[in-house]
Structure formats: structure tokens, C-alpha cells
mmCIF file as gemmi writes it, N, C-alpha and C atoms, coordinates in Angstrom:
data_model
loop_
_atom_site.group_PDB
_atom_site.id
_atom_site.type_symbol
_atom_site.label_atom_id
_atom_site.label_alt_id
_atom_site.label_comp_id
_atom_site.label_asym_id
_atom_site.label_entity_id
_atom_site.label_seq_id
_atom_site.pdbx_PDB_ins_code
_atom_site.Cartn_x
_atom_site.Cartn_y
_atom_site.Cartn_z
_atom_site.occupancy
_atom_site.B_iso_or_equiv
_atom_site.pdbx_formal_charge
_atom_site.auth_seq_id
_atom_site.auth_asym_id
_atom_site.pdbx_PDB_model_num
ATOM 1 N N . UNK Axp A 1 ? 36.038 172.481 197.515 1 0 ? 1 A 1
ATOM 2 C CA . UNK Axp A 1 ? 36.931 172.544 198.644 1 0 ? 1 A 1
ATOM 3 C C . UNK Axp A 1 ? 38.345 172.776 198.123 1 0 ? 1 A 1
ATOM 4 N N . UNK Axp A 2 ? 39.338 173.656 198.86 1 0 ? 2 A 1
ATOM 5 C CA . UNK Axp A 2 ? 40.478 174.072 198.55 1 0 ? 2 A 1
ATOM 6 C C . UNK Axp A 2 ? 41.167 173.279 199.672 1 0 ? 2 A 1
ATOM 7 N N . UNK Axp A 3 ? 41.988 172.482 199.012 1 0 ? 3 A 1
ATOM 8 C CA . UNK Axp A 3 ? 43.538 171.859 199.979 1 0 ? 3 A 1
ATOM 9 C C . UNK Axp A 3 ? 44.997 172.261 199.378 1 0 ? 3 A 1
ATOM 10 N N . UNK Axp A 4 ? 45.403 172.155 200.359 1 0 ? 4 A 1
ATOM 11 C CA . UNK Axp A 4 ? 47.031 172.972 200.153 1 0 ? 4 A 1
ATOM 12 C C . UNK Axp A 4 ? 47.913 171.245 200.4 1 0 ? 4 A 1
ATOM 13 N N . UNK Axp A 5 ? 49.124 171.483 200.071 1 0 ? 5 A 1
ATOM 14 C CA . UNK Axp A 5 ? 49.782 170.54 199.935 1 0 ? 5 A 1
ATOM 15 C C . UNK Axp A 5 ? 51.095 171.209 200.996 1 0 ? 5 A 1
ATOM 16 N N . UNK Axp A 6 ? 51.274 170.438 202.529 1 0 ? 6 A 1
ATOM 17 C CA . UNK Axp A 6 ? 52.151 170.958 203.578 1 0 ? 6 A 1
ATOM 18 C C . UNK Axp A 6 ? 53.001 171.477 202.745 1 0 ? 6 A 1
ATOM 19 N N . UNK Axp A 7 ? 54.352 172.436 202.935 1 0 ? 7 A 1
ATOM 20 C CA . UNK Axp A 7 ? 53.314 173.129 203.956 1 0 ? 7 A 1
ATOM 21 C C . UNK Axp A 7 ? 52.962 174.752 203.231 1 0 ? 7 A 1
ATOM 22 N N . UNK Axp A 8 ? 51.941 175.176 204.239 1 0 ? 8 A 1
ATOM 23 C CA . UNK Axp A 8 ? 50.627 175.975 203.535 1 0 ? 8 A 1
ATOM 24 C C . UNK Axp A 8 ? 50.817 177.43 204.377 1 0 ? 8 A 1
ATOM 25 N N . UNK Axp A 9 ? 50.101 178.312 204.248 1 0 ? 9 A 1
ATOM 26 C CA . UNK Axp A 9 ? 50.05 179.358 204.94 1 0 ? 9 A 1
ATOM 27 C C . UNK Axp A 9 ? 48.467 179.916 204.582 1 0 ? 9 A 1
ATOM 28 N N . UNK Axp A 10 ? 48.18 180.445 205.422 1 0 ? 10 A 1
ATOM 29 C CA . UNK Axp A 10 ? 46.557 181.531 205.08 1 0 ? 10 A 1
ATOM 30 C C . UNK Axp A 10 ? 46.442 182.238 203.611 1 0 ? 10 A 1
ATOM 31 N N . UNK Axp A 11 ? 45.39 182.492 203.381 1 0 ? 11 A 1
ATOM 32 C CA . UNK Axp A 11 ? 45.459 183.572 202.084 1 0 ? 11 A 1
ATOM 33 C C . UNK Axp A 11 ? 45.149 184.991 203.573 1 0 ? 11 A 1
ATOM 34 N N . UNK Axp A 12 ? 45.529 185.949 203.031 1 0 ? 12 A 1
ATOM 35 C CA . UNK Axp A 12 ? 45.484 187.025 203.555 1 0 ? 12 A 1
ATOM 36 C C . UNK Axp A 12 ? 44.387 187.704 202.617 1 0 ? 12 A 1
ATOM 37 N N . UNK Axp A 13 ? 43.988 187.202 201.626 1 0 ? 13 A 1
ATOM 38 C CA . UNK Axp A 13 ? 42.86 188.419 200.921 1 0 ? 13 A 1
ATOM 39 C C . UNK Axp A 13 ? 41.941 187.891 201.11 1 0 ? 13 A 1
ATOM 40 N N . UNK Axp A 14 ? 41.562 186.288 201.9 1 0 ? 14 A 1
ATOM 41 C CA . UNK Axp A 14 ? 40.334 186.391 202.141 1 0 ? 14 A 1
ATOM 42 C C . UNK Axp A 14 ? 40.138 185.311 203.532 1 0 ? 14 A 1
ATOM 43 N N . UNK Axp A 15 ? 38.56 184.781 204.355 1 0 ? 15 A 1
ATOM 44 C CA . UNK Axp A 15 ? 39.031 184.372 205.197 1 0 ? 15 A 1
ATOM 45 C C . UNK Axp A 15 ? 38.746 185.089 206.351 1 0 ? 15 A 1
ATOM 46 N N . UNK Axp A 16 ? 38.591 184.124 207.793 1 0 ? 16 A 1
ATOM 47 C CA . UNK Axp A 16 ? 38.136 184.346 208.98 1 0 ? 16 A 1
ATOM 48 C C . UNK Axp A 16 ? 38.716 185.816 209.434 1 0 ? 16 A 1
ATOM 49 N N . UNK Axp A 17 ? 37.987 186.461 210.432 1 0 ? 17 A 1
ATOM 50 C CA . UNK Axp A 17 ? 39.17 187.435 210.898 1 0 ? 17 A 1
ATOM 51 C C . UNK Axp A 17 ? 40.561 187.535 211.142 1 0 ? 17 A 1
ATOM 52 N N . UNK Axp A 18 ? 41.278 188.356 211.514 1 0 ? 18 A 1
ATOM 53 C CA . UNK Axp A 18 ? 42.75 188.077 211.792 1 0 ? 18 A 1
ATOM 54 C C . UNK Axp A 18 ? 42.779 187.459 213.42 1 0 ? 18 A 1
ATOM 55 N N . UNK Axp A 19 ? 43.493 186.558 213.263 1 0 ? 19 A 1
ATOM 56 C CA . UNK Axp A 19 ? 43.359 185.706 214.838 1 0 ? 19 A 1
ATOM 57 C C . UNK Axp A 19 ? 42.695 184.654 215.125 1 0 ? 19 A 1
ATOM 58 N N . UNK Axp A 20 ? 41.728 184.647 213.897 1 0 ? 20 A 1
ATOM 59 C CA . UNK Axp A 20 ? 40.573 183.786 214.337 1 0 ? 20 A 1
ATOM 60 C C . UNK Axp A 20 ? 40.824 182.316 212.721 1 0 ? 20 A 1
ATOM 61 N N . UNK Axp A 21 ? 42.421 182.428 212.382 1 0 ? 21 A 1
ATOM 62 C CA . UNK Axp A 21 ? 41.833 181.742 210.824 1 0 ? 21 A 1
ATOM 63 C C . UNK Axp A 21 ? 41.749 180.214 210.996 1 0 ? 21 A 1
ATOM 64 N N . UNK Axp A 22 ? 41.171 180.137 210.262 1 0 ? 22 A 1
ATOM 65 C CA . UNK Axp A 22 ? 40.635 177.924 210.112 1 0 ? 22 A 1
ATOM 66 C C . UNK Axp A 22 ? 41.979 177.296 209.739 1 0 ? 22 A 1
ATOM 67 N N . UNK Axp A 23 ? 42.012 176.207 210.306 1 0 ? 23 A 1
ATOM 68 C CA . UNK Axp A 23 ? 43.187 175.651 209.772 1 0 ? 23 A 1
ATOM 69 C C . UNK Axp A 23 ? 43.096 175.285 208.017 1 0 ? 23 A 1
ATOM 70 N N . UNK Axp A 24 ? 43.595 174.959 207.223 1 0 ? 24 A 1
ATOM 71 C CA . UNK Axp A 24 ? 43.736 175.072 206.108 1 0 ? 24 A 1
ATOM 72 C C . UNK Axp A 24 ? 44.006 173.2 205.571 1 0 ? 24 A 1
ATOM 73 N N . UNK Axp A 25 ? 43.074 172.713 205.191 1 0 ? 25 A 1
ATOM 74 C CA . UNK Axp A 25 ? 42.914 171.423 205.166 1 0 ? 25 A 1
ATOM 75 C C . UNK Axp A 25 ? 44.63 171.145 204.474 1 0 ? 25 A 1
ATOM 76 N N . UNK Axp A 26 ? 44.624 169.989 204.508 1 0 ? 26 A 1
ATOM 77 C CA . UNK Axp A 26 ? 46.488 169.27 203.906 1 0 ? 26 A 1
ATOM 78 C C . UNK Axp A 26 ? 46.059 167.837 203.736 1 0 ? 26 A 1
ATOM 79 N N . UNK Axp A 27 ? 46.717 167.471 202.681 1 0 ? 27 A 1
ATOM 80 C CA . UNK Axp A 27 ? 46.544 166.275 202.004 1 0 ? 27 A 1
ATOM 81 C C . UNK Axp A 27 ? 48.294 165.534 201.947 1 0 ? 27 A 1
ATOM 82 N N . UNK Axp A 28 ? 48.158 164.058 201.893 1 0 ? 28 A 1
ATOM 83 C CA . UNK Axp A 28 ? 49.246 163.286 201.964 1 0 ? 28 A 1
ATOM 84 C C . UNK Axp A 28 ? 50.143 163.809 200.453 1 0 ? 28 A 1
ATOM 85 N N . UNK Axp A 29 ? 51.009 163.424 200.481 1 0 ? 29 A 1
ATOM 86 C CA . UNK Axp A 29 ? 52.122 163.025 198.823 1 0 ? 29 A 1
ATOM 87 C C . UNK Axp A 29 ? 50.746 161.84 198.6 1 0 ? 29 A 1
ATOM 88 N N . UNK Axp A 30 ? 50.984 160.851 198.79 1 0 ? 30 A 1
ATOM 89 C CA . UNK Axp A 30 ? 50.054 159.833 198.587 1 0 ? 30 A 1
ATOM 90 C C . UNK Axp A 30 ? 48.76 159.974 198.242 1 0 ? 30 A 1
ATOM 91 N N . UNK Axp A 31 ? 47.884 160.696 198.816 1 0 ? 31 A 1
ATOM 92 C CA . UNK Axp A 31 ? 46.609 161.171 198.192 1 0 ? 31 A 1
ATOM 93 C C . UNK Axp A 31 ? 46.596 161.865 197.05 1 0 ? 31 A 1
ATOM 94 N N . UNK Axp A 32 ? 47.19 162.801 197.361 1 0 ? 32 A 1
ATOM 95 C CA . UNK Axp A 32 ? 48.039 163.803 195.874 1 0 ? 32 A 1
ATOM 96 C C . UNK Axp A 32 ? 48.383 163.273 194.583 1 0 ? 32 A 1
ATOM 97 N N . UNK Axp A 33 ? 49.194 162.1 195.027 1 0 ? 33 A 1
ATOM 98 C CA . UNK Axp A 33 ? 49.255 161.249 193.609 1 0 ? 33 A 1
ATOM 99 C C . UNK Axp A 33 ? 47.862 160.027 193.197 1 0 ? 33 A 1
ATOM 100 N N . UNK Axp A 34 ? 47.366 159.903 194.299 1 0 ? 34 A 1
ATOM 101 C CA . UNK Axp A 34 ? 46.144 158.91 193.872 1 0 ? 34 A 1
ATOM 102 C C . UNK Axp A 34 ? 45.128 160.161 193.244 1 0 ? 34 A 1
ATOM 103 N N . UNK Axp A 35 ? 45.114 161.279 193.514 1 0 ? 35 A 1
ATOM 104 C CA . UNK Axp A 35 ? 43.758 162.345 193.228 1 0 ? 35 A 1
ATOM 105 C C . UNK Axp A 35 ? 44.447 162.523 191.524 1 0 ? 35 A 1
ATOM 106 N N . UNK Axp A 36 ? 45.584 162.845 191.465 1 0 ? 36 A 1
ATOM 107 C CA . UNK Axp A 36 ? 46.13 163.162 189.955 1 0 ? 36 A 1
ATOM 108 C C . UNK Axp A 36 ? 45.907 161.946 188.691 1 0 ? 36 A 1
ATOM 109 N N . UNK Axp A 37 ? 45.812 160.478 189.779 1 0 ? 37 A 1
ATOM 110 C CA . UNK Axp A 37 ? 46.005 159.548 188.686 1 0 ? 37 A 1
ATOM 111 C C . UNK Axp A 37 ? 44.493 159.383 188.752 1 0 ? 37 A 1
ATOM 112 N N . UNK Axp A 38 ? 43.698 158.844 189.175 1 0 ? 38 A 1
ATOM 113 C CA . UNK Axp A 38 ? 42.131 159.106 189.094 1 0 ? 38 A 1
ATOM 114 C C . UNK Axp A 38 ? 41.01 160.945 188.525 1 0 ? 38 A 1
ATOM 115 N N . UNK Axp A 39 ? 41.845 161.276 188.365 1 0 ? 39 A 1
ATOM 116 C CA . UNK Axp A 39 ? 41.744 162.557 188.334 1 0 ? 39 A 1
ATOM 117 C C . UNK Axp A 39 ? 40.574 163.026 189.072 1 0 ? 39 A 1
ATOM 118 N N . UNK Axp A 40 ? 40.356 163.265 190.687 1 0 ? 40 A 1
ATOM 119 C CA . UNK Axp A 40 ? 39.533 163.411 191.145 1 0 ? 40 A 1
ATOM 120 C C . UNK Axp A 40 ? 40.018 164.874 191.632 1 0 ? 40 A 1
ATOM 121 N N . UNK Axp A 41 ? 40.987 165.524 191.637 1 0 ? 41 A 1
ATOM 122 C CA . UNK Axp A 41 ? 41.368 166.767 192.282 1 0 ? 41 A 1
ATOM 123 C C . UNK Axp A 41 ? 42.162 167.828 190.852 1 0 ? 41 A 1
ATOM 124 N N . UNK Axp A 42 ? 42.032 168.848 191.138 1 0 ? 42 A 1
ATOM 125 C CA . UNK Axp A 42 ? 42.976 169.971 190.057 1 0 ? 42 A 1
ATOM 126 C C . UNK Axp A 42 ? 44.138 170.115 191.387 1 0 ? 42 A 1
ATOM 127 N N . UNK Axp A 43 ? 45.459 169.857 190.035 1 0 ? 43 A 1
ATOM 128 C CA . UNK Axp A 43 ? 46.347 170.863 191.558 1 0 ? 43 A 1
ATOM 129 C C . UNK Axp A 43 ? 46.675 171.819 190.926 1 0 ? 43 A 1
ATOM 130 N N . UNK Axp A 44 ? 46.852 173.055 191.757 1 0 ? 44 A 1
ATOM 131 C CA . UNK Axp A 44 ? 46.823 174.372 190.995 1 0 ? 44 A 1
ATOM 132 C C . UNK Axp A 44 ? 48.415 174.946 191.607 1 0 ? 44 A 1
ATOM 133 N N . UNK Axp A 45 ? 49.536 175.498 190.817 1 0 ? 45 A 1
ATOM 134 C CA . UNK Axp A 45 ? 50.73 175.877 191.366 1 0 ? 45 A 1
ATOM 135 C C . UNK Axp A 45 ? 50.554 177.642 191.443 1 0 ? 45 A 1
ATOM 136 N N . UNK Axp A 46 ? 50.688 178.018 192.501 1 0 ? 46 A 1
ATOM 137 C CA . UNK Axp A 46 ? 50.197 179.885 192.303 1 0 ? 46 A 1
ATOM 138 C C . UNK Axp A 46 ? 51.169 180.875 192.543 1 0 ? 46 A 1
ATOM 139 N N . UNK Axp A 47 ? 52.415 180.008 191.964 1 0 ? 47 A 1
ATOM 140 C CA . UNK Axp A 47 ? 53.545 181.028 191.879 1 0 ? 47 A 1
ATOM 141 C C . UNK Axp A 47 ? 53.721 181.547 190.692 1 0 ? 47 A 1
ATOM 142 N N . UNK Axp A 48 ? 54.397 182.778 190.168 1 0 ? 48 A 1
ATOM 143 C CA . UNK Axp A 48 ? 54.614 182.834 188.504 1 0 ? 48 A 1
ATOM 144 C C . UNK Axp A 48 ? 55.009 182.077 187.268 1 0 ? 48 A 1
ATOM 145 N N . UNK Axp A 49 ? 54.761 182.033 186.22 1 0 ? 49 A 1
ATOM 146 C CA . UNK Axp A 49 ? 54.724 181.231 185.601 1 0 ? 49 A 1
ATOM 147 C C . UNK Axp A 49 ? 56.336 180.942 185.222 1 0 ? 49 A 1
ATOM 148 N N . UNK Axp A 50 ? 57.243 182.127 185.809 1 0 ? 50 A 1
ATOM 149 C CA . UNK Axp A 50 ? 58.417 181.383 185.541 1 0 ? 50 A 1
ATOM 150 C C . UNK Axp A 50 ? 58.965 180.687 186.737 1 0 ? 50 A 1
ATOM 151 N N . UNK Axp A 51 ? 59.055 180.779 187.615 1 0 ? 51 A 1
ATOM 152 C CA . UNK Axp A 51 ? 58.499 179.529 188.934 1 0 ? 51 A 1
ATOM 153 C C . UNK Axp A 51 ? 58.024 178.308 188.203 1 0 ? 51 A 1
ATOM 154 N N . UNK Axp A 52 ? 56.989 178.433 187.861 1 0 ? 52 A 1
ATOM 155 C CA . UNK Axp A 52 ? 55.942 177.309 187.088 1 0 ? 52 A 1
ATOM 156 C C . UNK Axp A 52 ? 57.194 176.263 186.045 1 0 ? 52 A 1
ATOM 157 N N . UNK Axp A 53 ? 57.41 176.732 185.321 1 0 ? 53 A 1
ATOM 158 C CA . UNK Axp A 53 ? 58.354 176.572 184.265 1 0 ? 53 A 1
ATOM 159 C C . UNK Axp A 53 ? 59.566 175.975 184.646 1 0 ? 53 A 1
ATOM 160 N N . UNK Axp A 54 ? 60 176.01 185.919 1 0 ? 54 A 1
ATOM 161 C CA . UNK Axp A 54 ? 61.709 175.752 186.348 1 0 ? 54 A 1
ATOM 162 C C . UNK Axp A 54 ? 61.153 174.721 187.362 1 0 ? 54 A 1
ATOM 163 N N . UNK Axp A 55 ? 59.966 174.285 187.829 1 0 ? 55 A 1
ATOM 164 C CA . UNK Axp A 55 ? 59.615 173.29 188.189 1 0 ? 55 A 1
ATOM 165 C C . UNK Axp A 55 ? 58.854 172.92 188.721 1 0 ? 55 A 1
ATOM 166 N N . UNK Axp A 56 ? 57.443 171.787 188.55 1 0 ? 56 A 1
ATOM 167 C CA . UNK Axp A 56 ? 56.213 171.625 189.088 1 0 ? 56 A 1
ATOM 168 C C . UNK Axp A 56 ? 55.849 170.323 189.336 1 0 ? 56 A 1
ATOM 169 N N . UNK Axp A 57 ? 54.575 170.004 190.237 1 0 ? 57 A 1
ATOM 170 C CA . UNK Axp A 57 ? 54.173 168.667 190.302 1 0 ? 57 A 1
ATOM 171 C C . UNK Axp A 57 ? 53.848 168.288 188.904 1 0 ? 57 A 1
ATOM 172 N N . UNK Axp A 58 ? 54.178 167.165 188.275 1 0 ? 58 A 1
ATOM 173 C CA . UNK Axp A 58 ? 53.762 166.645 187.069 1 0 ? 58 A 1
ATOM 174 C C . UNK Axp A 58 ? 52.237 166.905 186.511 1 0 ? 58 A 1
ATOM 175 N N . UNK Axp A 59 ? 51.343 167.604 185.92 1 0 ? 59 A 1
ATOM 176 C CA . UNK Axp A 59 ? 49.821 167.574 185.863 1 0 ? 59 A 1
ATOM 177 C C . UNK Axp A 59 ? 49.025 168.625 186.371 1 0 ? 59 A 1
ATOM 178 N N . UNK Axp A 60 ? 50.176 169.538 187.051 1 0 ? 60 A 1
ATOM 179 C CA . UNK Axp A 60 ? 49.59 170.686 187.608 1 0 ? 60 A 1
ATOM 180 C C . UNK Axp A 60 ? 49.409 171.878 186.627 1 0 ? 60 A 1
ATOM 181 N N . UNK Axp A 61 ? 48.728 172.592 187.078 1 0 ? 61 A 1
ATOM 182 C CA . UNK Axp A 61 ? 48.394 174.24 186.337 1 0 ? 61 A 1
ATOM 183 C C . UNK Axp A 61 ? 48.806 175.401 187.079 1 0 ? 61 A 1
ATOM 184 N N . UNK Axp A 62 ? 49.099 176.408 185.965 1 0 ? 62 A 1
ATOM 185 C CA . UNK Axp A 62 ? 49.628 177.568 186.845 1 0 ? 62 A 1
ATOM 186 C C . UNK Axp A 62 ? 48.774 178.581 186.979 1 0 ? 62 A 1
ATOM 187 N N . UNK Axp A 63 ? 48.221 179.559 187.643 1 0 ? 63 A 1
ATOM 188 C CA . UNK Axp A 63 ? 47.509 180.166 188.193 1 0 ? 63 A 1
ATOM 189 C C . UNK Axp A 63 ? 48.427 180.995 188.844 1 0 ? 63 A 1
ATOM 190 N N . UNK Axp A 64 ? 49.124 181.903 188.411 1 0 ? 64 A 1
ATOM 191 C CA . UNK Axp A 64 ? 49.578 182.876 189.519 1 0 ? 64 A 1
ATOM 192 C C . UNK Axp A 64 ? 48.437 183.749 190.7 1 0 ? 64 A 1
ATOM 193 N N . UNK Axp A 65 ? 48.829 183.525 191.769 1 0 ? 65 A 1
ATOM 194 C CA . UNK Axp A 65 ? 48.278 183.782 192.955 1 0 ? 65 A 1
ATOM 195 C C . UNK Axp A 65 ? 47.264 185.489 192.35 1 0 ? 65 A 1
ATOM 196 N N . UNK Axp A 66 ? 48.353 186.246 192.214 1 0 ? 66 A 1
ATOM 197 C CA . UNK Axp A 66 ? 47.814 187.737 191.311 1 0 ? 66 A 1
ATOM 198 C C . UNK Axp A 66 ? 46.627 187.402 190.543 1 0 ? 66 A 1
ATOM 199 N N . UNK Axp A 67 ? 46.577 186.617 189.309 1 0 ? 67 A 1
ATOM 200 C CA . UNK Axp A 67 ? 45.364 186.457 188.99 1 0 ? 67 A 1
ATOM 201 C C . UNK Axp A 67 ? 44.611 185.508 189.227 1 0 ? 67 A 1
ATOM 202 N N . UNK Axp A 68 ? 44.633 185.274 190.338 1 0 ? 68 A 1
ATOM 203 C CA . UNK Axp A 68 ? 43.801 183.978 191.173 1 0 ? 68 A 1
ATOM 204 C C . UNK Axp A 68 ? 41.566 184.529 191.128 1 0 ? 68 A 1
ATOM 205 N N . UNK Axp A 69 ? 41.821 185.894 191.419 1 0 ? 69 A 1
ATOM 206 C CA . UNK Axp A 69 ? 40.501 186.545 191.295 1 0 ? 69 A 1
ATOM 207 C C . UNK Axp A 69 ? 40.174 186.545 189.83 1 0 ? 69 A 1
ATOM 208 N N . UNK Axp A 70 ? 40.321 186.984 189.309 1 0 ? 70 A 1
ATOM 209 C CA . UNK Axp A 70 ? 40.108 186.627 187.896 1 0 ? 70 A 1
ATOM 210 C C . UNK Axp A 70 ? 39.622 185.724 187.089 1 0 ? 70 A 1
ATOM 211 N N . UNK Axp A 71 ? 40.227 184.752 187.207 1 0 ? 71 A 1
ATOM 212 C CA . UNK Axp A 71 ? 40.714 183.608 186.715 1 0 ? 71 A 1
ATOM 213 C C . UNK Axp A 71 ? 39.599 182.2 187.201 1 0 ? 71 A 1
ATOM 214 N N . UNK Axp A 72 ? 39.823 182.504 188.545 1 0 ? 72 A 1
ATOM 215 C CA . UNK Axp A 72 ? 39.429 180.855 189.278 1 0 ? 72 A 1
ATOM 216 C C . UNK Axp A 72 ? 37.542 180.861 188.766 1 0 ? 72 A 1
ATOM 217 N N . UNK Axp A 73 ? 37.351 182.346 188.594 1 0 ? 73 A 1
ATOM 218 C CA . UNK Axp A 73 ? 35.718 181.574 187.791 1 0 ? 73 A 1
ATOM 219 C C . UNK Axp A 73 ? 35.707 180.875 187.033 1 0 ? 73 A 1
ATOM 220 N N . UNK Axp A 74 ? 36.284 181.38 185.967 1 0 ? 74 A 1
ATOM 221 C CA . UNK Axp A 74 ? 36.063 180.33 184.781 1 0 ? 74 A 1
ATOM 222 C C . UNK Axp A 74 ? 37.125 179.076 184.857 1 0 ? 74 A 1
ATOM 223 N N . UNK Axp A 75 ? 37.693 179.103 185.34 1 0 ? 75 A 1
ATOM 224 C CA . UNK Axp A 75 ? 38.908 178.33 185.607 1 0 ? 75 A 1
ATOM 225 C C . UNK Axp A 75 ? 38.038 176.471 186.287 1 0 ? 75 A 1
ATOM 226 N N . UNK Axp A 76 ? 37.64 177.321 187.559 1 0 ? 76 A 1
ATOM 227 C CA . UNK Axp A 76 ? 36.714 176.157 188.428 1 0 ? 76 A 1
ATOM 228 C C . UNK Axp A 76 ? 35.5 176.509 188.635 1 0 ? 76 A 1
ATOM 229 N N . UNK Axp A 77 ? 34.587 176.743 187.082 1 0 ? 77 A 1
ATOM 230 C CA . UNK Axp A 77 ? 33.517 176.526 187.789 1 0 ? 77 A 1
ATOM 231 C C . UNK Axp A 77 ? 32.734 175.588 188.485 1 0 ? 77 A 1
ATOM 232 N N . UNK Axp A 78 ? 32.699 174.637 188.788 1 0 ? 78 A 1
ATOM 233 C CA . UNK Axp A 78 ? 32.363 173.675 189.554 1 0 ? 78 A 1
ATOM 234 C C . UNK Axp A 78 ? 32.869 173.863 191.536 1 0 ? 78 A 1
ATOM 235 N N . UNK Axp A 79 ? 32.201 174.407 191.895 1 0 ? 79 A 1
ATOM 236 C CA . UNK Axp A 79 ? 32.255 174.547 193.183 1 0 ? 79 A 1
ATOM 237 C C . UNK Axp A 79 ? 32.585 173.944 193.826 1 0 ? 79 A 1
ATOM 238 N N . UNK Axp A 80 ? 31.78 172.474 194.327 1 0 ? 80 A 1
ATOM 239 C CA . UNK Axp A 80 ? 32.263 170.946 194.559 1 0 ? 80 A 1
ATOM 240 C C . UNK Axp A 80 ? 33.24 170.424 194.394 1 0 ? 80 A 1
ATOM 241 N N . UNK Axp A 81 ? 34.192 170.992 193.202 1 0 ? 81 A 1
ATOM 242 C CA . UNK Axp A 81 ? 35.459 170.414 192.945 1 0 ? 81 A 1
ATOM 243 C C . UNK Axp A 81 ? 36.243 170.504 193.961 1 0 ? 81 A 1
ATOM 244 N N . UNK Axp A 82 ? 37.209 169.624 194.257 1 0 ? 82 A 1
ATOM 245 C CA . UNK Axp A 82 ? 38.597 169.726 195.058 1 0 ? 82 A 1
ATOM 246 C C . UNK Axp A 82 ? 39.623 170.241 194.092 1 0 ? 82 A 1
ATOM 247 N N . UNK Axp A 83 ? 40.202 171.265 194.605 1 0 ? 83 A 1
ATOM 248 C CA . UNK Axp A 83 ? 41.164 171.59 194.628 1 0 ? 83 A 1
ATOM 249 C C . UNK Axp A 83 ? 42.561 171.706 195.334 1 0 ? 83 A 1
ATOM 250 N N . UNK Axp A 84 ? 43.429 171.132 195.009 1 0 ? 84 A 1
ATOM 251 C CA . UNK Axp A 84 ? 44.758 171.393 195.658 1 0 ? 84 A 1
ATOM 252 C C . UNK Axp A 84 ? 45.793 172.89 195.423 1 0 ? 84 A 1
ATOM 253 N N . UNK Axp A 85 ? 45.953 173.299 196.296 1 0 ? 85 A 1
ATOM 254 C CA . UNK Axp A 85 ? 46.91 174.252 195.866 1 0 ? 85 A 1
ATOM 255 C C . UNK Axp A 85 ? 48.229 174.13 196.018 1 0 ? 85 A 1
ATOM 256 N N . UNK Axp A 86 ? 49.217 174.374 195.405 1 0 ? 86 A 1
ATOM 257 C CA . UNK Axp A 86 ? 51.073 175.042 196.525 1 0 ? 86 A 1
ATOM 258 C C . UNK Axp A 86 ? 51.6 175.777 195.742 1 0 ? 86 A 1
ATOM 259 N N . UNK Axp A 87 ? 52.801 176.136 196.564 1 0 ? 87 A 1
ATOM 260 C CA . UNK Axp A 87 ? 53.684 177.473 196.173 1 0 ? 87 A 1
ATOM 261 C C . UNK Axp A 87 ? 55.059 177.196 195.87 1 0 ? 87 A 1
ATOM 262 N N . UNK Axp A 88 ? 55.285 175.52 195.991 1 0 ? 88 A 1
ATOM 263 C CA . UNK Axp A 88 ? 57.116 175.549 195.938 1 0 ? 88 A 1
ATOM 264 C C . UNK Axp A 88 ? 56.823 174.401 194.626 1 0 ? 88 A 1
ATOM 265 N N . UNK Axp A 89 ? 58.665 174.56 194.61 1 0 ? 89 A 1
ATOM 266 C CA . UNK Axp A 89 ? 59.391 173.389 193.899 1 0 ? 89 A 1
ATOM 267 C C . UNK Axp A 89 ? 58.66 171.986 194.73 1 0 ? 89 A 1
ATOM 268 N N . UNK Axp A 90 ? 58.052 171.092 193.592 1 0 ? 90 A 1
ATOM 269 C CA . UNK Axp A 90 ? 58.274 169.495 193.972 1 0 ? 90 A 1
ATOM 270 C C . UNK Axp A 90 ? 59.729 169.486 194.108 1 0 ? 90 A 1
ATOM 271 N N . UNK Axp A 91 ? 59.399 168.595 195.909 1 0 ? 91 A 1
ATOM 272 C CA . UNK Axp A 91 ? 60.849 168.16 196.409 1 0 ? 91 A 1
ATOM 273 C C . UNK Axp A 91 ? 60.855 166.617 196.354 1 0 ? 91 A 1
């Protein structure tokens, strides 16, 4: 399962028709930090890595969005896994 961390937007490359998209699950700050310290979730940051670099949730990985296809096989193989995603600066 993929969760976004508020706030989130659709992927456009994949996903329900246009009009028709699922809401996009969201998780607390609070869960976020209980999933990182138990390590029950990956959080994944999918902006560029110099984005990445100038500032991130503590424990996260970078994955630019671009090579998100690529990547997320070997990356997560485990299906079942939770994943968190986002796109900004920790505020």
C-alpha cells in the first residue's frame, strides 16, 4: 500500500480514469514518526536528489518521481509493504 503524507496530489501516470480518481490514503505526523521508529513503513521523498539534499524527513529515501518506474521493483519488492510517499521540505 502507497500513503502520501498531506498534502498529496494524484499520480497522473497511473490510476482510475480522469474524473473518477480514489482518494489517496494520508497518514498523521504521528503515525509517520511511530512507522519510522518501529520501522514498519519506507518513506520515500520523489523530488530530485538536490531537493533531497537541502532537506528531508529524517530516514527517508530519494527516489526521484522520473525514475520511480524503474526503480520501485527492485527498490520494493515486497508488495505488502507500506509505503509513504511526499514531495516537500519537512516543515
Amino acid at each position: 500500500m502507497t500513503t502520501s503524507v498531506p498534502p498529496s496530489a494524484p499520480s497522473a501516470a497511473s490510476g482510475p480514469p480522469a474524473g473518477h480518481e480514489a482518494p489517496i490514503p494520508t497518514i498523521t505526523r504521528d503515525e509517520l514518526r511511530r512507522g519510522l521508529k518501529d520501522r514498519s513503513l519506507v518513506v520515500v521523498n520523489v523530488l530530485p536528489r538536490e531537493s533531497f539534499l537541502n532537506g528531508r524527513i529524517a530516514g527517508s529515501i530519494n527516489v526521484p518521481l522520473a525514475e520511480m518506474p524503474e526503480r520501485a521493483p527492485e527498490l520494493f519488492p515486497e508488495k505488502s509493504g507500506e509505503i509513504v510517499t511526499y514531495c516537500s521540505k519537512p516543515t
